[in-house]
N, C-alpha and C positions, 0 to 999 in steps of 0.2 A: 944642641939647643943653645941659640943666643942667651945674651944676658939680660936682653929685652924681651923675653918669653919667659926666663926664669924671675922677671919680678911679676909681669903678670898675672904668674901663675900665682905669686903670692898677695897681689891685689884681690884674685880670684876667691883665694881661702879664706884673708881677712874677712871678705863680704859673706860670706859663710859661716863664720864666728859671729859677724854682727848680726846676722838675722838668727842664728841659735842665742845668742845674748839675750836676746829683745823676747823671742819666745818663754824664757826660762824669767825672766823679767817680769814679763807683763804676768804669768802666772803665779809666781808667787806676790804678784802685789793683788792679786783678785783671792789669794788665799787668807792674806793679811787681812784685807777689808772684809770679809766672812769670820774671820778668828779672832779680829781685834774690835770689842765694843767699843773703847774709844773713836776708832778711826771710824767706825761705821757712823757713829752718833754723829761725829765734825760730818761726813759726806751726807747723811740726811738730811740735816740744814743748809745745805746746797747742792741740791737733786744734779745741777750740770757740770758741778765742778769736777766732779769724778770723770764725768766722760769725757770733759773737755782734757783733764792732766791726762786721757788715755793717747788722745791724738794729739796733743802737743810731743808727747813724747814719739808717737809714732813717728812725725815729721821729721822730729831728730835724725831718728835713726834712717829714715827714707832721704835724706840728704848726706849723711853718711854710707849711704848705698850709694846712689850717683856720683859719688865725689869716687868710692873706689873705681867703681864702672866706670867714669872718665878716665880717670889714670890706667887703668886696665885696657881701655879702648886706643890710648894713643900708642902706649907699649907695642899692643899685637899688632897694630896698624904700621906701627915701625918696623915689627920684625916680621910683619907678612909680606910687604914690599921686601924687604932683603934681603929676603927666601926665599921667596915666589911661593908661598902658601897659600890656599883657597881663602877664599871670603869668611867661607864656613868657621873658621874659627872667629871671626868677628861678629859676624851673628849673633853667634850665641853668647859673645861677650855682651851683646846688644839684650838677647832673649834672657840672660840667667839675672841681668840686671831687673829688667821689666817684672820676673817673677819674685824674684826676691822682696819689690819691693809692694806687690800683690800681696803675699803674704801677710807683709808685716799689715796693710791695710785692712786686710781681710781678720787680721787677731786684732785690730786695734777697735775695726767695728762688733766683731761677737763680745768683743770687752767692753764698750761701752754699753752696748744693748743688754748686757748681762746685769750690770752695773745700776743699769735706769730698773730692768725689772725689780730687781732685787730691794732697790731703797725703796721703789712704791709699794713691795707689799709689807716692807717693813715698819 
């Protein structure tokens, strides 16, 4: 294994760590705002704000995705040329990036929409 596949591979896990970050993140802040009257009271006086700091924060994290999936994409791209290994592993450098960063959008909308229910019936 090249040294351009062995960072890869660790391009590969950081982006793994960040999207379990971000999962473990976003749920204990949806725990916070149910447990903490304070916090709840400041997000009822502004119905959007909460949902807005959900997907601000998403975007963070979804650009700290792409940014490893780049770097991860020119590494394998380097070391597939000078290997002669299939595409296939590119791909999926292309697909795991794509899903990763579904995820994160797909938690950052049940948390916003959790978020709006919640204050209006509050």
């Amino acid at each position: 294994m090249s040294t351009e596949s062995e960072l890869a591979l660790e391009y590969f896990k950081l982006g793994n760590c960040v999207v379990a970050f971000y999962v473990v993140q976003t749920l204990l802040f949806l725990n916070a705002i149910y447990k903490e009257p304070k916090l709840l009271a400041t997000l009822c006086n502004s119905r959007e704000l909460a949902s807005s700091i959900t997907w601000y924060i998403a975007i963070v994290y979804i650009v700290i995705i792409l940014g490893c999936a780049g770097l991860e994409f020119c590494l394998r791209y380097s070391s597939t040329v000078l290997e002669g290994h299939s595409t296939i592993v590119i791909a999926s450098t292309i697909l795991s990036a794509v899903g990763r960063s579904c995820i994160i959008a797909i938690l950052a909308l049940a948390c916003s929409e959790l978020i709006k229910k919640y204050i209006v019936a509050v």
